[in-house]
Backbone bond lengths (Angstrom), bond angles and torsions (degrees), N, CA, C in turn:
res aa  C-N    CA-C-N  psi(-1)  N-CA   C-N-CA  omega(-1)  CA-C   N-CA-C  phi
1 X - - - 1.449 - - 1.534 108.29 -
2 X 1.225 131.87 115.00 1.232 149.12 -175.28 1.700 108.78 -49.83
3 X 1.219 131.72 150.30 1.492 110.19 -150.81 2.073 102.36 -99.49
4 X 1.293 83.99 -20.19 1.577 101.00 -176.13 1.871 108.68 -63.99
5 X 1.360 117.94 -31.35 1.186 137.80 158.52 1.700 138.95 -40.23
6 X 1.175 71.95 -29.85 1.995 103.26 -165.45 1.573 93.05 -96.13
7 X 1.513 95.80 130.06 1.908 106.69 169.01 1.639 95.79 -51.90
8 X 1.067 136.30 -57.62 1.612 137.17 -154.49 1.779 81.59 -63.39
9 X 1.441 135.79 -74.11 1.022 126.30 -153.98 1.502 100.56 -50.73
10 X 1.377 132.35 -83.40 1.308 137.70 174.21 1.381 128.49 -13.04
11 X 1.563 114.34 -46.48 1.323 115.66 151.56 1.674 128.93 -52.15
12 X 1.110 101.02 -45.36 1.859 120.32 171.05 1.891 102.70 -50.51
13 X 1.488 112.70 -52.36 1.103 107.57 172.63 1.811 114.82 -58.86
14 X 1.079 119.47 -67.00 1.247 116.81 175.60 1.394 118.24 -34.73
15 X 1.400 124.99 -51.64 1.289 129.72 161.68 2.142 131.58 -35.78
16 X 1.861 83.18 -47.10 1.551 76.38 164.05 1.482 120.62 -98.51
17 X 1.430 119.87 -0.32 1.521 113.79 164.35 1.611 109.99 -69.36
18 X 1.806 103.97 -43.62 1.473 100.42 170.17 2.127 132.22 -48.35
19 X 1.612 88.04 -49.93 1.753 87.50 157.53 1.381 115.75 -61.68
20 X 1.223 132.19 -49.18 1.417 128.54 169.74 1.648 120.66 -23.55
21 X 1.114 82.67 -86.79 1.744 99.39 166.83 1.466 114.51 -53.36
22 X 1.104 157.84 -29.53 1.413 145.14 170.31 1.695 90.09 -77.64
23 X 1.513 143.29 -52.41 1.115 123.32 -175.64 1.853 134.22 -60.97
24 X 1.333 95.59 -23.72 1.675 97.98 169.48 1.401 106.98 -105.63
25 X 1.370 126.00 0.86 1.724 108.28 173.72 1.427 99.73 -114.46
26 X 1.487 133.99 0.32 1.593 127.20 156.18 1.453 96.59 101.26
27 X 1.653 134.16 1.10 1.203 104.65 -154.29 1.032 126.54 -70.67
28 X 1.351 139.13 171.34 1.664 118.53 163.96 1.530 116.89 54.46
29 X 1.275 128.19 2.45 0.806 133.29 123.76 1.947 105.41 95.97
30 X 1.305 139.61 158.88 1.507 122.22 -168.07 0.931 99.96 -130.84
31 X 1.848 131.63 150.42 1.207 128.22 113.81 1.589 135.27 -19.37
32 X 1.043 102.91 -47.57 1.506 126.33 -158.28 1.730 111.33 -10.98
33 X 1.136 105.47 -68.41 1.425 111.12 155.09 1.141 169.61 -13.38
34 X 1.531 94.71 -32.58 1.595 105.18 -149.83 1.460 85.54 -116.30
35 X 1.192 124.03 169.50 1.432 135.92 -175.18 1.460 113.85 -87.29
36 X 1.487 103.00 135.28 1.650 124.46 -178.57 1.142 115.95 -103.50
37 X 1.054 121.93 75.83 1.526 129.31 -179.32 1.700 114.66 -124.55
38 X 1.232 125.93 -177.56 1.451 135.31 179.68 1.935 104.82 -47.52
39 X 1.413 84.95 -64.63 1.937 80.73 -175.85 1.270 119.44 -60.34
40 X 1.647 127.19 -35.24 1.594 128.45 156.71 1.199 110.74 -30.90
41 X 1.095 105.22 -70.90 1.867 127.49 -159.79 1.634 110.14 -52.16
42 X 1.439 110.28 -39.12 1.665 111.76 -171.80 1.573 94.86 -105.14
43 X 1.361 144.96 7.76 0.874 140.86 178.77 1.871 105.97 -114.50
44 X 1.470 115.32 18.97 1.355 118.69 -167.17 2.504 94.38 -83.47
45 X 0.951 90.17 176.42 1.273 102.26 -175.14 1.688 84.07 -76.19
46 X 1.386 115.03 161.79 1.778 143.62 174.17 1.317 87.15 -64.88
47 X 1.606 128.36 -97.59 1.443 111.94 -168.96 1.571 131.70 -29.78
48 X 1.565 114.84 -53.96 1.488 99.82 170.91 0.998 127.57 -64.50
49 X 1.834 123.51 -6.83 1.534 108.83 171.69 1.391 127.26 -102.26
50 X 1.872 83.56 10.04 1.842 105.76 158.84 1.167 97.48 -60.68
51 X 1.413 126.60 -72.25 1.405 150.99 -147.32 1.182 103.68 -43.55
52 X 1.450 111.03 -69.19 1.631 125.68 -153.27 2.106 90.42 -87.85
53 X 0.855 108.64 -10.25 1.901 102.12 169.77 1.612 91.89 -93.43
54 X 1.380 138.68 -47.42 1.388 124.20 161.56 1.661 131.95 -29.94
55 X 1.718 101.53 -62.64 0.929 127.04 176.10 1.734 101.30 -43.10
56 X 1.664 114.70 -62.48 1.640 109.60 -151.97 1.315 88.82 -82.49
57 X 1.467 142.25 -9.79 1.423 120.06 172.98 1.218 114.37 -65.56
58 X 1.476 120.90 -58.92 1.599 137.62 149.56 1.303 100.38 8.75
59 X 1.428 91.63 -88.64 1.818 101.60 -178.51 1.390 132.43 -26.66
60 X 1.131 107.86 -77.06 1.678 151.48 176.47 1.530 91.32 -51.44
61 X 1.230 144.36 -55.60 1.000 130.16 -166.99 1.880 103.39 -68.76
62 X 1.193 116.60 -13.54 1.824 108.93 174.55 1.736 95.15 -60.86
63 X 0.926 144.68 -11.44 1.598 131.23 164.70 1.572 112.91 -52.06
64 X 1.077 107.91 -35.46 1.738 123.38 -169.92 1.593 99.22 -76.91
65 X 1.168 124.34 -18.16 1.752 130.49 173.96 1.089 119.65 -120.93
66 X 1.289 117.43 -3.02 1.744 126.26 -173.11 1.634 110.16 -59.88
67 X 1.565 115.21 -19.12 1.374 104.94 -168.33 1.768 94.34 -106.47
68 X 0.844 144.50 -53.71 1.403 140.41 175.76 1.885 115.01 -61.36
69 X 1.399 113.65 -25.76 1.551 102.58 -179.13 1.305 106.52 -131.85
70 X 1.126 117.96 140.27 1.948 126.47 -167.65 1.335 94.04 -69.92
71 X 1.820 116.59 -51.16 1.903 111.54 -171.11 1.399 105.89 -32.89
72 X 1.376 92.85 -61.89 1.871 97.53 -145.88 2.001 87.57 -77.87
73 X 1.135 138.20 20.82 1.460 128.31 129.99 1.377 131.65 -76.16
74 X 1.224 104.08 -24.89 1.312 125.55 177.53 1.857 114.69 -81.37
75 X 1.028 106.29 -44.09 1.483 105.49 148.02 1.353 123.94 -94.19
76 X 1.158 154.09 -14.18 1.740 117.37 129.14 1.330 141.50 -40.96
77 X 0.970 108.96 -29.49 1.357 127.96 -171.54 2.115 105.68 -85.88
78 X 1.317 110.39 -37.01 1.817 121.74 172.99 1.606 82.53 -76.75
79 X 1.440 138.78 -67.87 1.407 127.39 -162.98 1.725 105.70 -34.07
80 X 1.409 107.82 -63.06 1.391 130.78 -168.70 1.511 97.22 -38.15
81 X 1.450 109.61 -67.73 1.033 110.91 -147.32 1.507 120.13 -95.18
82 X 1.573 96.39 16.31 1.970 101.87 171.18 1.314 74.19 -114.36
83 X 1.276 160.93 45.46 1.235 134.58 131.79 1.719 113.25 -97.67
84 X 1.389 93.28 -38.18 1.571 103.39 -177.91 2.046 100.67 -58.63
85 X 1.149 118.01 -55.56 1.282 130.27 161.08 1.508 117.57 -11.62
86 X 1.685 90.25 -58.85 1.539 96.81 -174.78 1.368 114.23 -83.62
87 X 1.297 123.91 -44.31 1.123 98.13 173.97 1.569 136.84 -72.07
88 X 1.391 105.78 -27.21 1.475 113.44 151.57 1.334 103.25 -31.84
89 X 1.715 135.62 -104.96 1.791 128.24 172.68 1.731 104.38 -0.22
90 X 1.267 96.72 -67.97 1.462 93.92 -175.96 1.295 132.86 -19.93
91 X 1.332 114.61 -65.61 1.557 151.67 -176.18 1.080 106.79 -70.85
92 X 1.427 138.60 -41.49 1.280 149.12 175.26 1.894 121.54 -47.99
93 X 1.699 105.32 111.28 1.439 101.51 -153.65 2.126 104.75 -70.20
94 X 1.050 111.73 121.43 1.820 105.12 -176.91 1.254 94.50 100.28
95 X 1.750 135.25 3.93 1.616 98.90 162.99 1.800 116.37 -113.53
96 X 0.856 108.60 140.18 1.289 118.92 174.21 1.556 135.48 -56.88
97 X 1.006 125.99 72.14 1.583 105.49 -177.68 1.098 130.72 -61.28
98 X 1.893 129.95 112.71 0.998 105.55 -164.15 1.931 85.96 -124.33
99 X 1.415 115.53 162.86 1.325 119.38 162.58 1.577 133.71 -31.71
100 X 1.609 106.25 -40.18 1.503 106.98 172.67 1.689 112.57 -86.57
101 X 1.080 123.18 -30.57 1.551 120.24 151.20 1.387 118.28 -46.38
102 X 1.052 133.80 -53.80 1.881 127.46 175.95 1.402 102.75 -65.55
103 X 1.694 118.94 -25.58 1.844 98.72 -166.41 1.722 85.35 -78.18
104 X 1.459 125.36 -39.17 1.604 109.79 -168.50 1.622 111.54 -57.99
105 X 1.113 112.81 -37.70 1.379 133.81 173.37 1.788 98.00 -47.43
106 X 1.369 110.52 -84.66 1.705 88.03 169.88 1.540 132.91 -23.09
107 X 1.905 107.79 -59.46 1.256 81.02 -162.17 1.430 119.82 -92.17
108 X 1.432 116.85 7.30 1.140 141.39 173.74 1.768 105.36 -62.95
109 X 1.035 116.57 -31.95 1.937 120.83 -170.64 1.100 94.19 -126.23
110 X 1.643 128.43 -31.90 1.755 94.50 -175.99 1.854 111.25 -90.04
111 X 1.402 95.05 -3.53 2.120 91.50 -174.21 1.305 108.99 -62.35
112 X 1.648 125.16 -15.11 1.662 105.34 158.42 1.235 144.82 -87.78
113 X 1.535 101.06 8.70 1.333 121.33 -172.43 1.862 112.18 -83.74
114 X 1.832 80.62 -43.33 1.383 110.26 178.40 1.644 115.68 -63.10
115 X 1.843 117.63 -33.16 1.073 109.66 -174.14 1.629 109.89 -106.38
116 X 1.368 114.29 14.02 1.600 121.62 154.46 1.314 105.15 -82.69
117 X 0.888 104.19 -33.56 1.628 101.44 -177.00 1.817 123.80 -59.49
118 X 1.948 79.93 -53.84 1.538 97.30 170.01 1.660 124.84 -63.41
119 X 1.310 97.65 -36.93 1.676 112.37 168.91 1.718 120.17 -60.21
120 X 1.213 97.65 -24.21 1.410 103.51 -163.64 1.747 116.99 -115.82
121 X 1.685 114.40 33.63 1.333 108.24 -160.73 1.163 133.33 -89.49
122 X 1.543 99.62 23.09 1.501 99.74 -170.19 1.839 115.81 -93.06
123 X 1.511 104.99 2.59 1.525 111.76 167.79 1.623 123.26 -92.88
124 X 1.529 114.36 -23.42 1.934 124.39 156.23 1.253 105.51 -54.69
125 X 1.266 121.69 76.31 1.279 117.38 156.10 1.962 103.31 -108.32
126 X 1.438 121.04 166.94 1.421 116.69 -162.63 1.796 91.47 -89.76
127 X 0.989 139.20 -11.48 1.333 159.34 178.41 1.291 117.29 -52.59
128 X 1.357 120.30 -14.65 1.134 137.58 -139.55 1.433 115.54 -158.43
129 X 2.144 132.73 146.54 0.829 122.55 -168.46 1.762 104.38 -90.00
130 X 1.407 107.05 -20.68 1.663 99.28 171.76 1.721 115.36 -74.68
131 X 1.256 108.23 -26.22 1.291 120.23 -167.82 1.861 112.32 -62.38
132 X 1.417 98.90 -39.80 1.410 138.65 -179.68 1.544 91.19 -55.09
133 X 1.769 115.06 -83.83 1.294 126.80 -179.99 1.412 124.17 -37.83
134 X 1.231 107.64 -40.08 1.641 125.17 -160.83 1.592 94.57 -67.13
135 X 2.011 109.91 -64.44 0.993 114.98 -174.13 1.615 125.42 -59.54
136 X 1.343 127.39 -19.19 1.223 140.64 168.51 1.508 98.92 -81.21
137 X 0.940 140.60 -56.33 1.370 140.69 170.47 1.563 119.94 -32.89
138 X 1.249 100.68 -43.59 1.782 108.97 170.29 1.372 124.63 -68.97
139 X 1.555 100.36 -46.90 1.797 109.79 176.13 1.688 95.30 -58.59
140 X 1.545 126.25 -35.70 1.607 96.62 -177.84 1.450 113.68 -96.07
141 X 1.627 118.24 -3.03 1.667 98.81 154.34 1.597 106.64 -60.25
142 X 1.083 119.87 -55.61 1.609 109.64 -163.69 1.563 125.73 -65.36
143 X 1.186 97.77 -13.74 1.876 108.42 158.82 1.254 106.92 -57.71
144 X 1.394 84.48 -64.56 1.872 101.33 -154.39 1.700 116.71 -81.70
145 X 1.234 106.09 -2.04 1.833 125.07 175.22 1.992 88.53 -83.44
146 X 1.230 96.19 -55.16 1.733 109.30 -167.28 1.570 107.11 -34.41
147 X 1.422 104.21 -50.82 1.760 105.35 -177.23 1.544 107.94 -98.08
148 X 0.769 131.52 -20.07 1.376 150.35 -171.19 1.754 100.44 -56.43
149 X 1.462 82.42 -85.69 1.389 94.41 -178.97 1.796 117.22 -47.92
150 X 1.481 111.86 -43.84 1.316 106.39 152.16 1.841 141.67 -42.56
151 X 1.191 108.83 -50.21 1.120 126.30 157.84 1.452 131.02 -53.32
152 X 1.324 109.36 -31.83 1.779 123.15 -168.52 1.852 96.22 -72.05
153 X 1.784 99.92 -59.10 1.039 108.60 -174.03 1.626 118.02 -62.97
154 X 1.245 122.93 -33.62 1.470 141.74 -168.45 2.314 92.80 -66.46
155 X 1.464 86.97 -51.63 2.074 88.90 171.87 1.377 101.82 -68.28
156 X 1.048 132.71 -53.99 1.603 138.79 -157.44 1.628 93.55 -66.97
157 X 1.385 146.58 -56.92 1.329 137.89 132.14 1.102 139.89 28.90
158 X 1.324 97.81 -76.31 1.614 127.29 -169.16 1.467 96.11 -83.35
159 X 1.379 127.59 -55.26 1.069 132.50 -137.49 1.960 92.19 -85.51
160 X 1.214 118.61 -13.45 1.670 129.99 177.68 1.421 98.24 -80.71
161 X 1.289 119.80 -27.49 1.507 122.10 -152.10 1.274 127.49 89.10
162 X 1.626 129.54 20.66 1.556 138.28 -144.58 1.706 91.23 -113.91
């Protein structure tokens, strides 16, 4: 079933027209900018460091399905490797880490995780402990696509001179 077809896919689209649109009309306004480093990171508000400790359990928990379902390899493996990403940038002498660089970095490594997932939906059923995961797993791509994708573009922007 083609993924564009699927309510989950279609919603996903809406989601990145929605980052779209908050990134070229300013709304609500971005991080994007500002620097991602140690003192950012522990200086974030209590709820978002609910979020993003939500978020990496989310993740991290595709180890617990990695051997019975290809998706949730496919998202361990995008988790892994926008972290390895980042800190690589990190380390890198003259580059900057800034917040809207790591959100492109997400959706840049996690959108194949997201479209095994989407490709593959006939095992998310609520019946079930992957089904359970999968479906919680989606509600935080679409959070985290929501600003993301805003943010990516808002650095990608700046970084043209726009």
């Amino acid at each position: 079933m083609p993924i564009l077809r699927t309510k989950l896919g279609l919603l996903f689209c809406v989601i990145a027209v929605t980052g779209i649109f908050l990134a070229v009309t300013g709304v609500g306004g971005s991080p994007a900018l500002e620097l991602w480093n140690n003192e950012t990171r522990t200086s974030l508000p209590l709820w978002l460091m609910i979020w993003l400790g939500f978020l990496a359990l989310t993740f991290l928990s595709s180890v617990i399905f990695a051997w019975n379902h290809v998706p949730a390899r496919w998202v361990l493996a995008s988790f892994v490797g926008s972290h390895v990403a980042t800190i690589a940038i990190e380390n890198t002498e003259g580059m900057v880490l800034r917040a809207g660089l790591v959100s492109l970095l997400h959706v840049v490594f996690w959108t194949p995780g997201l479209i095994a997932l989407l490709s593959d939906q006939s095992d998310i059923r609520f019946n079930s402990a992957y089904g359970i995961w999968a479906s919680i797993l989606l509600f935080v791509y679409a959070v985290a696509f929501t600003f993301d994708i805003r943010d990516g573009i808002v650095w990608l922007l700046f970084m043209v001179g726009v």
